[in-house]
Backbone bond lengths (Angstrom), bond angles and torsions (degrees), N, CA, C in turn:
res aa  C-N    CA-C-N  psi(-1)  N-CA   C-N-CA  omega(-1)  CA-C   N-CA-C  phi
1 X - - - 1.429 - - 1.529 108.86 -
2 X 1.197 115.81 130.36 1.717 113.30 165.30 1.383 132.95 -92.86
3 X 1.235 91.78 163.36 1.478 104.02 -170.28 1.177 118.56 -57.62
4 X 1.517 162.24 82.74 1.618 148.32 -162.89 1.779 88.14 -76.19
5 X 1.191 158.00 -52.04 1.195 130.89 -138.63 1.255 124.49 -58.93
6 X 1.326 136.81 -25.56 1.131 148.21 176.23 1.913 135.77 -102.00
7 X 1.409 96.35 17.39 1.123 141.27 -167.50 1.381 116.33 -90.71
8 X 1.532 146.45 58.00 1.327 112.67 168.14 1.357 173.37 -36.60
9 X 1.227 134.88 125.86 1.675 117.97 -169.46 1.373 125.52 -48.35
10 X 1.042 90.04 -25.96 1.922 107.58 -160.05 1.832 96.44 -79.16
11 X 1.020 131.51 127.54 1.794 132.47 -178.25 1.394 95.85 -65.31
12 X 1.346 133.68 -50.30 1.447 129.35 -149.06 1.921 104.71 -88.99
13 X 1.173 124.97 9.90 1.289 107.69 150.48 1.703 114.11 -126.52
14 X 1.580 110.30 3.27 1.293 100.43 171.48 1.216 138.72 -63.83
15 X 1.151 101.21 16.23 1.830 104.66 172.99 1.327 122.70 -103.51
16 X 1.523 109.71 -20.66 1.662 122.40 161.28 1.515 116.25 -76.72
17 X 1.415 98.80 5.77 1.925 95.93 177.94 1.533 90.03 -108.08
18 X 0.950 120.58 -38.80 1.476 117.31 -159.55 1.680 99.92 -79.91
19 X 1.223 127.13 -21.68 1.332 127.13 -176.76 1.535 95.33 -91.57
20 X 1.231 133.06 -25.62 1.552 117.63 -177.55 1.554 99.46 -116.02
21 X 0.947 128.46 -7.75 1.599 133.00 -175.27 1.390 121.80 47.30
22 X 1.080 130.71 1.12 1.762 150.01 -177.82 1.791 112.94 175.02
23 X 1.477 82.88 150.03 1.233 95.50 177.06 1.236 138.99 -103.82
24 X 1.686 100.33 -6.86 1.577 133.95 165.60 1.492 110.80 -57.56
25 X 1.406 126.26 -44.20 1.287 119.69 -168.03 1.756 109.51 -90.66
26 X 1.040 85.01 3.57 2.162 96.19 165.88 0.917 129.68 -90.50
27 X 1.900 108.13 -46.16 1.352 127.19 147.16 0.977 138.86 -44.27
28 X 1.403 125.92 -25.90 1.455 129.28 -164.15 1.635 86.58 -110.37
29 X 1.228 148.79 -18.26 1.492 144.24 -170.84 2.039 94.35 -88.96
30 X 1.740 104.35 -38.28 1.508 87.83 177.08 1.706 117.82 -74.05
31 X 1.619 96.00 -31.62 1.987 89.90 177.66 1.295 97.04 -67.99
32 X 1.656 148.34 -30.64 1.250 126.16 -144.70 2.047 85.84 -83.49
33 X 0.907 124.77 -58.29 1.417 145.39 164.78 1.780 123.93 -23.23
34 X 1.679 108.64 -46.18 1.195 126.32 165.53 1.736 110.44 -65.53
35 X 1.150 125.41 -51.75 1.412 161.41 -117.04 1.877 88.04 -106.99
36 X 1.244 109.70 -46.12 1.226 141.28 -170.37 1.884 98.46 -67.35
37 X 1.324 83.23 -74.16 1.780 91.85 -173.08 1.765 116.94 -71.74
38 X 1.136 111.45 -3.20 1.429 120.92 172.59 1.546 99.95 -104.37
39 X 1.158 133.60 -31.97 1.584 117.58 173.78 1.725 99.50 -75.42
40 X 1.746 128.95 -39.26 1.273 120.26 -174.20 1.719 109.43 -65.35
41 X 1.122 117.10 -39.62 1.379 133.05 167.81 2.356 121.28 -33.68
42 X 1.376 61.05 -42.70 1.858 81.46 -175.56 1.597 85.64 -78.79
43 X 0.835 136.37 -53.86 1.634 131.79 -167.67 1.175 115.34 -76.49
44 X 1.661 139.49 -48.91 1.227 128.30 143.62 1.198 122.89 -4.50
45 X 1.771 101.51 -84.83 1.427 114.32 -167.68 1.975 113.36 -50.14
46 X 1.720 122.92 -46.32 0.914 92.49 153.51 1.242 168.83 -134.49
47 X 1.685 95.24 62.40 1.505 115.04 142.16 1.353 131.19 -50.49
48 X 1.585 103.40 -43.91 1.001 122.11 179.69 1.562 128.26 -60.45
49 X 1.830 98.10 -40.68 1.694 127.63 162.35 1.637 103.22 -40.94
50 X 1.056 103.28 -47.91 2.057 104.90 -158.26 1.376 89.48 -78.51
51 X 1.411 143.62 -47.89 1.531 139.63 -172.65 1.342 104.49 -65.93
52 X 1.504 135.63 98.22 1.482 120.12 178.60 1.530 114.79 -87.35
53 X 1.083 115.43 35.31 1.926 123.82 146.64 1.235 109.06 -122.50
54 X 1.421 155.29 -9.46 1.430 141.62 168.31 1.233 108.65 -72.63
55 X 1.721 89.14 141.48 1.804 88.06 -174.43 1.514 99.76 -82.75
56 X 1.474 115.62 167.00 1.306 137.94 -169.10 1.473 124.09 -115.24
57 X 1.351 102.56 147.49 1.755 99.83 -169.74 1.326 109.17 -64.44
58 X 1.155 137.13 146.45 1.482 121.92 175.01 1.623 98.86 -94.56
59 X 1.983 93.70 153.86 1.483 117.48 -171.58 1.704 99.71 -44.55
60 X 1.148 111.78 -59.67 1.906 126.15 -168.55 1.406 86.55 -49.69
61 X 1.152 138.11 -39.03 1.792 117.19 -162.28 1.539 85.47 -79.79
62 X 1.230 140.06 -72.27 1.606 159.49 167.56 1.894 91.07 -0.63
63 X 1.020 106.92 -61.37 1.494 109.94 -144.80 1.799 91.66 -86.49
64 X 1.818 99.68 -24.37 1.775 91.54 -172.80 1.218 96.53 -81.83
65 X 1.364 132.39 -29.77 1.374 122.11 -171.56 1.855 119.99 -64.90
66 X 1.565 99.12 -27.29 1.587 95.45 169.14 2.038 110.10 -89.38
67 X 1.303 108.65 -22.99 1.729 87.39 164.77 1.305 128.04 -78.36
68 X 1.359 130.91 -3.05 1.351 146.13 148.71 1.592 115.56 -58.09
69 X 1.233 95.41 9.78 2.116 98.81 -176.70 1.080 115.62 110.31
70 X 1.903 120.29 -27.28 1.461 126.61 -164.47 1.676 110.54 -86.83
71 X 1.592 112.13 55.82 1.513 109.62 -172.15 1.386 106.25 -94.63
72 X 1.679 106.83 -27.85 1.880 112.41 -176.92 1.688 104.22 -61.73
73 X 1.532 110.34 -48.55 1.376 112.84 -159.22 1.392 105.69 -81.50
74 X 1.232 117.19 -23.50 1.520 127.60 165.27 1.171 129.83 -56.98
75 X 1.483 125.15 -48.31 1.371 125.80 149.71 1.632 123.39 -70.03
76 X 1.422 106.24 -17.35 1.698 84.55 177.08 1.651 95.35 -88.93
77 X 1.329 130.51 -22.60 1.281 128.15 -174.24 1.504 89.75 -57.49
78 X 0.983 126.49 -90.69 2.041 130.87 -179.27 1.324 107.75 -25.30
79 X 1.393 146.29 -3.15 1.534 145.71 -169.45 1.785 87.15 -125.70
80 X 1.331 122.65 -47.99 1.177 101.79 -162.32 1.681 120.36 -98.89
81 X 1.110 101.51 -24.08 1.745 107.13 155.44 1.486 115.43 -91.76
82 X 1.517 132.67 14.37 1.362 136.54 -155.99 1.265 111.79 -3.20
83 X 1.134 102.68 91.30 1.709 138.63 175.66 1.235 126.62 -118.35
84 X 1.447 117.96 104.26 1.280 126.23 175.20 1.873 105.03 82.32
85 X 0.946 129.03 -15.89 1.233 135.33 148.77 1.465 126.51 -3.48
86 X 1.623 103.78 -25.63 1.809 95.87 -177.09 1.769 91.90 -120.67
87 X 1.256 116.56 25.38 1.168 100.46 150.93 1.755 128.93 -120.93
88 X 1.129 110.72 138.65 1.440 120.19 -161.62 1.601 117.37 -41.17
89 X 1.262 89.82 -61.77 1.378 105.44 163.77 1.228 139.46 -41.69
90 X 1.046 116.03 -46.87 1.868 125.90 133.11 0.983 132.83 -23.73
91 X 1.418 104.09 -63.53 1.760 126.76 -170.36 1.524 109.14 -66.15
92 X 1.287 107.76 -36.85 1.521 130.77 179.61 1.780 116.61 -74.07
93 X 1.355 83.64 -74.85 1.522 88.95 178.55 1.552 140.05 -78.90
94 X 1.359 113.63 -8.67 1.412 108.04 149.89 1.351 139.82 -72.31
95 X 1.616 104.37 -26.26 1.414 116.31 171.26 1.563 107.77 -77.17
96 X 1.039 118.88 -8.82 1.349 128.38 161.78 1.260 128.64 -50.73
97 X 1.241 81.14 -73.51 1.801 121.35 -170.03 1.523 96.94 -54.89
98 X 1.579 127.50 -55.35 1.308 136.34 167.76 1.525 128.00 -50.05
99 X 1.486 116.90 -31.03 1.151 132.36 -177.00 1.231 102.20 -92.15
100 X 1.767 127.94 -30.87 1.741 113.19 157.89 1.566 135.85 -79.86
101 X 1.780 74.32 -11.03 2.066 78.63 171.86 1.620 113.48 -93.61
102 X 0.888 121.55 -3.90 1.482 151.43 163.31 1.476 103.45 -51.68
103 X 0.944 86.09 -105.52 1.854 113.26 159.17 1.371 116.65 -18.69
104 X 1.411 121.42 -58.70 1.717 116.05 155.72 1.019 123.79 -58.19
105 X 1.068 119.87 -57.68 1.681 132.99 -173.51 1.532 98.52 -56.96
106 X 1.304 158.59 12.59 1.602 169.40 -174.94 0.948 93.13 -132.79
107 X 1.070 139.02 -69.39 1.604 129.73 -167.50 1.732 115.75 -61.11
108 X 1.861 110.79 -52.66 0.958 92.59 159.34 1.701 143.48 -44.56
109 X 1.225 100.86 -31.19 1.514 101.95 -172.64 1.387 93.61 -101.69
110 X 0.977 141.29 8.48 1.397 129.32 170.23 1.732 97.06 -98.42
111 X 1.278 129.76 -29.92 1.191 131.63 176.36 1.590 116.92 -69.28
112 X 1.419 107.94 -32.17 1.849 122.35 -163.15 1.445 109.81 -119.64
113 X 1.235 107.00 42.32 1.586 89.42 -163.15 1.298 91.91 -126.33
């Protein structure tokens, strides 16, 4: 017997479900991946901090890379290279940013599952 949950009604995309069978295990390879390059990002940049002639990542790339999904690796990147740490905005808004992608990411799968 098969699985219907992951299955669409609609004929014209049921063939991209049946060739990937979920959409969770795609998802979780792009957060593991996003998550990745926003914690390496935090470490770059400060390397980059201690060299005072290398240019530097800017904050807006920093902050886009954790609303793209990269909010886990973003705050542990800032805890584990303590980076950017004395600014508020940081301190504030990544744990944010993580606690709303959190928060979606549950609902979605509590909604699609």
């Amino acid at each position: 017997m098969m699985d219907n949950r992951f299955y669409p009604e609609a004929s014209g995309t049921e063939t991209v479900w049946v060739v990937i069978g979920s959409l969770w295990p795609l998802a979780g390879a792009y957060l593991a991946l996003v998550n990745l390059w926003a914690f390496a990002l935090m470490g770059i940049d400060k390397r980059k901090a201690k060299k005072k002639s290398a240019r530097r990542i800017r904050e807006r790339t920093l902050f886009l890379s954790a609303l793209l999904g990269g909010g886990l690796g973003a705050c542990l990147g800032m805890w584990v290279f303590r980076h950017k740490t004395k600014h508020w905005y940081f301190v504030v808004g990544m744990p944010l940013i993580t606690i709303g992608e959190t928060a979606l990411l549950l609902w979605l799968y509590l909604a699609f599952r």
